[in-house]
MARROPA-692224 format. One record per residue (C-alpha): x, y, z; residue in one letter. Coordinates in steps of 0.05 Angstrom, whole numbers, always signed. Each point is the difference from the previous one (the first is absolute). Layout:
N
NODE   east  north     up resn
NODE      X      Y      Z    a
...
END
This chain:
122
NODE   east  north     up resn
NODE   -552   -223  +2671    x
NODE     -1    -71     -4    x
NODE    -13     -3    -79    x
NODE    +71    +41    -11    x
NODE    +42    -58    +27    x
NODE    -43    -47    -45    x
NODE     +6    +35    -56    x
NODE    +68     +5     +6    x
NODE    +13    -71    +10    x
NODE    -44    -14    -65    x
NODE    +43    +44    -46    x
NODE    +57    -30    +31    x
NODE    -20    -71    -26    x
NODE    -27    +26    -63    x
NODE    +74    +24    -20    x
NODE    +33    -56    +24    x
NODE    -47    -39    -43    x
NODE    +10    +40    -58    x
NODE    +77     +2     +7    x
NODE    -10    -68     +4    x
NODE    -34    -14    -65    x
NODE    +47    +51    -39    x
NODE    +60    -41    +24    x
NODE    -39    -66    -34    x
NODE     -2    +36    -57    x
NODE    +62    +22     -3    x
NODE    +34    -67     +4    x
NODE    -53    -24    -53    x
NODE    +27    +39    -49    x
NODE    +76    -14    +19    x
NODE     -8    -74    -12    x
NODE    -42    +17    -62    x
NODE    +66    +35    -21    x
NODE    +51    -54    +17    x
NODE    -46    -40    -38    x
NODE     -4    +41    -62    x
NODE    +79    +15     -1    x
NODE    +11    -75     -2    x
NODE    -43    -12    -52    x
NODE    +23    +54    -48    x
NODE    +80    -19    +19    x
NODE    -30    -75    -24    x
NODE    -32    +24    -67    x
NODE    +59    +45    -17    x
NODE    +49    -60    +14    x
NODE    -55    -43    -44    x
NODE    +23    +54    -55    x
NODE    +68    -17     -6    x
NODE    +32    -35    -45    x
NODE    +49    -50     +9    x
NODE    +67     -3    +15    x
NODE    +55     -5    -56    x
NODE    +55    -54    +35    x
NODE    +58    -25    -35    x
NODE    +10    -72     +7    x
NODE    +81    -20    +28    x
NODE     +8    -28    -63    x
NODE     -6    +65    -24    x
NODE    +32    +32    +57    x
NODE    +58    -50    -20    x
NODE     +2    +23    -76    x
NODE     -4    +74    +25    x
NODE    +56     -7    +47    x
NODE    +43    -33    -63    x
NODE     -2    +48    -42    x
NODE     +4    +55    +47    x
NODE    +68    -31    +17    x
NODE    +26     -5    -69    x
NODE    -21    +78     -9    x
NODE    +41    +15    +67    x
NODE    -66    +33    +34    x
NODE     -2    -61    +53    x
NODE    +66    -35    +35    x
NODE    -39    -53    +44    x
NODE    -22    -74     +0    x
NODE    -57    -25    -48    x
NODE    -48    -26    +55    x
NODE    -65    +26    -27    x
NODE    -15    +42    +50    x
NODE    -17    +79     -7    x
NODE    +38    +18    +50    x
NODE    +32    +79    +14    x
NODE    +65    -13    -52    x
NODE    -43    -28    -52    x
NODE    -49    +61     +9    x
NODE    +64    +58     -2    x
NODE    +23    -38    -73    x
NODE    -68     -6    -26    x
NODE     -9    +81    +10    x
NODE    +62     +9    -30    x
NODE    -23    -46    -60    x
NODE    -63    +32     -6    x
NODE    +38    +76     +4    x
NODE    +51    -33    -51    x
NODE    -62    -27    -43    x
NODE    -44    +64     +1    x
NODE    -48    -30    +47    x
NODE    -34    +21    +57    x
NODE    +49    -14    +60    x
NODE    -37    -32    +50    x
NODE    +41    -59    +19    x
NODE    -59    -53    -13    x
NODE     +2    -49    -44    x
NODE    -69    +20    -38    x
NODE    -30    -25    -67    x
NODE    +41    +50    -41    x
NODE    +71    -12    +31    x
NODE    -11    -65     -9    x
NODE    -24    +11    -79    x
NODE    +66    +41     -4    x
NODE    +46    -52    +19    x
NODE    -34    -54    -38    x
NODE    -24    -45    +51    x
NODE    -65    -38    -11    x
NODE    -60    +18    +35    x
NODE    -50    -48    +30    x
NODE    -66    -12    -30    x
NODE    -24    +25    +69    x
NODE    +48    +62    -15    x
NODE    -30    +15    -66    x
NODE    -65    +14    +24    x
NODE    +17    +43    +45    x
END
């Protein structure tokens, strides 16, 4: 009779050990994770290419002849701002483009402007 309470007690600590150890584990392989996902958002951003910006010069030049077309009504301050986005779509529409209200590589071709040498690479 006095084995049963001892053998109870033992199997008692022997799950609470194992629980224990699977817990560990468990949180192992979470940080493993967290680790992992941060180094595959890092490679894919490694991927990218990068980012075609027009210069306010060009901004400037854009904005000038938008005006004289009668796609764009506001000031020439260089600065791509929401009017200057609305008259470039309606350029780009007007010009067979792709309307996306950026001034990319090939709206910039289109209205004449020189690229960069940093452009033309990209």
């Amino acid at each position: 009779m006095k084995k049963l309470p001892l053998v109870a007690l033992s199997l008692l600590v022997a799950i609470s050990l194992a629980g224990a150890a699977q817990n560990q584990n468990a949180n192992a392989n979470a940080n493993t994770n967290s680790n992992g996902a941060k180094n595959a958002s890092r490679s894919t951003n490694a991927n990218r290419s990068p980012i075609f910006r027009a210069t306010a010069d060009q901004v400037k030049q854009a904005q000038a002849i938008l005006k004289q077309r009668g796609f764009y009504n506001g000031e020439q301050a260089g600065k791509l701002d929401a009017n200057t986005r609305a008259g470039l779509k309606k350029y780009q529409q007007a010009e067979g483009l792709k309307a996306t209200g950026t001034l990319n590589k090939v709206t910039l071709a289109k209205m004449g402007i020189t690229l960069t040498e940093k452009q033309k690479t990209m």
